[in-house]
TIPA-908013 format. One record per residue: chain; residue in one letter; residue number from 1; x, y, z of N, C-alpha, C, O, CB in turn. Coordinates in steps of 0.2 Angstrom, whole numbers, plus 5000, padded with zeros to 4 digits. Glycine has a CB too. Example, Ala and Ser with C-alpha at 12.3 -4.5 7.8 and 13.67 -1.06 7.14 Angstrom:
marro;guse;kolgu;n_xx;n_yy;n_zz;ca_xx;ca_yy;ca_zz;c_xx;c_yy;c_zz;o_xx;o_yy;o_zz;cb_xx;cb_yy;cb_zz
A;A;1;5066;4972;5039;5062;4978;5039;5066;4984;5039;5071;4983;5042;5057;4978;5045
A;S;2;5064;4989;5035;5068;4995;5036;5064;5000;5039;5067;5006;5040;5070;4997;5029
REM end
This chain:
marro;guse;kolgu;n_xx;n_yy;n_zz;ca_xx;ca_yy;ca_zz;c_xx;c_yy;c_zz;o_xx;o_yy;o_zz;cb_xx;cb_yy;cb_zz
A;X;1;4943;4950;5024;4944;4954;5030;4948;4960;5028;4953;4959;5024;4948;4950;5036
A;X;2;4947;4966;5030;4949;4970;5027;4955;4973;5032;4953;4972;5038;4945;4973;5025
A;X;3;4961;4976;5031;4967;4977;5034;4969;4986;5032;4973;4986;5028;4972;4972;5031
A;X;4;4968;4991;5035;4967;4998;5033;4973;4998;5036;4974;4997;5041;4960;5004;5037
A;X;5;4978;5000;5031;4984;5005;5034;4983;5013;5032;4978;5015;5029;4991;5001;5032
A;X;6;4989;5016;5033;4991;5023;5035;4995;5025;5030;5000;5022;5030;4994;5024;5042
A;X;7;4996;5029;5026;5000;5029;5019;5002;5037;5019;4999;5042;5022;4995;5027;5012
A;X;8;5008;5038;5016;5008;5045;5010;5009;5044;5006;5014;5040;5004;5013;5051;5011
A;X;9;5002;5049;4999;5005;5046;4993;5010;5054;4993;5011;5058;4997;4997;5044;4986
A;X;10;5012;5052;4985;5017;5056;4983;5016;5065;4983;5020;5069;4982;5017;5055;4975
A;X;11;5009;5065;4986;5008;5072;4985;5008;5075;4993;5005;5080;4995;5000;5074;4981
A;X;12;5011;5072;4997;5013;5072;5004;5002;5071;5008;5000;5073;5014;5019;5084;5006
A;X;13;5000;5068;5004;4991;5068;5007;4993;5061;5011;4998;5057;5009;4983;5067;5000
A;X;14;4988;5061;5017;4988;5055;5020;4982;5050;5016;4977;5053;5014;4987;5056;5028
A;X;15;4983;5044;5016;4977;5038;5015;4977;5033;5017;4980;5032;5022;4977;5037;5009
A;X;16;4974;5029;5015;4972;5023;5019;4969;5020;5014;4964;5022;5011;4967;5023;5026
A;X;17;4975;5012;5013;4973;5008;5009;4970;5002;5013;4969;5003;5019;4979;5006;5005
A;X;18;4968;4997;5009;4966;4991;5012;4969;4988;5008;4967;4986;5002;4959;4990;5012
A;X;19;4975;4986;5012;4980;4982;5009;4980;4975;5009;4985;4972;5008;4986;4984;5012
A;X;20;4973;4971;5010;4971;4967;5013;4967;4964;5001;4965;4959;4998;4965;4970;5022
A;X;21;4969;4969;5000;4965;4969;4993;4970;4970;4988;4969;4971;4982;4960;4975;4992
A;X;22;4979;4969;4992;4983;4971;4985;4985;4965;4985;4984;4960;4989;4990;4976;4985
A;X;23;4988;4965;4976;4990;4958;4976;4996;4960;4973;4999;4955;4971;4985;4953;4971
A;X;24;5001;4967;4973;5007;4967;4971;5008;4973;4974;5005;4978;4974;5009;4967;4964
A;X;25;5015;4972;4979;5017;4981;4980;5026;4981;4976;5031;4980;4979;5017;4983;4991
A;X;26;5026;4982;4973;5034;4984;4970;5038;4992;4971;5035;4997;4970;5034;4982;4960
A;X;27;5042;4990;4973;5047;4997;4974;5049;5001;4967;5053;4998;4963;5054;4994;4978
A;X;28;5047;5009;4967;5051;5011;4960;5056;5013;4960;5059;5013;4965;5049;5016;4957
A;X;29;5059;5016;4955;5065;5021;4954;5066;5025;4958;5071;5027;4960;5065;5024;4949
A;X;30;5059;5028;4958;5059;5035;4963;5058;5036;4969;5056;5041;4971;5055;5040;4962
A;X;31;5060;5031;4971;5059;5032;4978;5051;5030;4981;5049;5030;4987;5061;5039;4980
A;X;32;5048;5029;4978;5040;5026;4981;5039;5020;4981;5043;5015;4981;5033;5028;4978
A;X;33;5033;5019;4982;5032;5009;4982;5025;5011;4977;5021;5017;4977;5030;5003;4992
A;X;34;5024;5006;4975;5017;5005;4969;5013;4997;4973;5015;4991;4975;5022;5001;4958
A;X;35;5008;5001;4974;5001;4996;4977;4996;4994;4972;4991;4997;4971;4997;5000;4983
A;X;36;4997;4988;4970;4993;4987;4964;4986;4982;4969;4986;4979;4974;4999;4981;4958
A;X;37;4981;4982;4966;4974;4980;4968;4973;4977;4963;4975;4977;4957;4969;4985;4969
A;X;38;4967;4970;4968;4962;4966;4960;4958;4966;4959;4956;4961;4956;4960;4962;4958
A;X;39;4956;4971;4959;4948;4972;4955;4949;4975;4950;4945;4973;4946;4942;4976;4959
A;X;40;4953;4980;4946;4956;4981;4939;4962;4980;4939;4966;4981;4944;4954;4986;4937
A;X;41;4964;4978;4933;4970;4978;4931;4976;4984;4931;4982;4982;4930;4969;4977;4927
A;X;42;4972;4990;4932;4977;4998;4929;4974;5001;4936;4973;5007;4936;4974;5005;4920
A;X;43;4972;4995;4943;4970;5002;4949;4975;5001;4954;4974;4996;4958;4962;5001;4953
A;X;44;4981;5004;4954;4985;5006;4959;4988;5014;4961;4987;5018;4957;4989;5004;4957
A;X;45;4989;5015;4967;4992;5019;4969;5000;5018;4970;5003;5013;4971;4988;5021;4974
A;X;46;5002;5026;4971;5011;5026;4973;5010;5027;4979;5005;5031;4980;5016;5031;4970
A;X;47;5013;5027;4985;5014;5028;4992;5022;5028;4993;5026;5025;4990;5011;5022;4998
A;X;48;5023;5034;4998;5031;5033;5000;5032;5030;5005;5036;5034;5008;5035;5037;5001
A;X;49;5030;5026;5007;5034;5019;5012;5036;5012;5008;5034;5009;5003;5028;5016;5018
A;X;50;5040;5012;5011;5046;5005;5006;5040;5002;5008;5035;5002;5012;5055;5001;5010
A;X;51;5042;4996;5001;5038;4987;5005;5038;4983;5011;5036;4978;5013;5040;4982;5002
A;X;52;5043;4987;5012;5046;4982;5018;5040;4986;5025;5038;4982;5029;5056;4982;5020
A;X;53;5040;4992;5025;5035;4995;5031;5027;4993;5027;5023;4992;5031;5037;5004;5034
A;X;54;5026;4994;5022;5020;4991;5021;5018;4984;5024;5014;4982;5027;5018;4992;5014
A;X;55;5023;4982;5022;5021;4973;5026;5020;4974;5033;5015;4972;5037;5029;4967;5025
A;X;56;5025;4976;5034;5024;4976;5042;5018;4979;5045;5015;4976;5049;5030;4980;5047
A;X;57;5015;4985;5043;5010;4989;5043;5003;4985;5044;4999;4985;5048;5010;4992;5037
A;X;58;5006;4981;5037;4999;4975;5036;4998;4970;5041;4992;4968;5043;5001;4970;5028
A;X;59;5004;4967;5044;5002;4962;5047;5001;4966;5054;4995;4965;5056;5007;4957;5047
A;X;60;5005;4970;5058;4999;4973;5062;4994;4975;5062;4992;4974;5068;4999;4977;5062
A;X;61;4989;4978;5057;4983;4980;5053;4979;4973;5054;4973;4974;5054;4985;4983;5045
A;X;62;4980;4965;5055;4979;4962;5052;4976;4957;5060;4972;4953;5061;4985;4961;5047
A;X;63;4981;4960;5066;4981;4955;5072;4971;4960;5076;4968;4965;5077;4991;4956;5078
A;X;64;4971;4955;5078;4963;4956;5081;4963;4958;5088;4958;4959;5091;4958;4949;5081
REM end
């Protein structure tokens, strides 16, 4: 099932992950969060919303 949330990556663009597909999001140094995916190994994006509003994001995104 797929779960489309609402993002800013680092370049102030809006996107939409399907976070329903990450299998890691970790917080950086710099203030972003890192959204790692599993279908390759080296396919992630940076977004600036903490982990903690991605989660929440997600499980909203998530209710029917």
């Amino acid at each position: 099932m797929a779960a489309w949330i609402k993002c800013t990556n680092m370049f102030d663009d809006v996107i939409y992950l399907n976070i329903a597909e990450a299998i890691m999001i970790t917080p950086l140094a710099t203030g972003l969060s890192r959204v790692t995916f599993r279908q390759v190994e080296k396919d992630f994006v940076d977004v600036k919303e903490s982990p903690a509003d991605l989660i929440a994001a997600a499980k909203t995104a998530s209710l029917p």
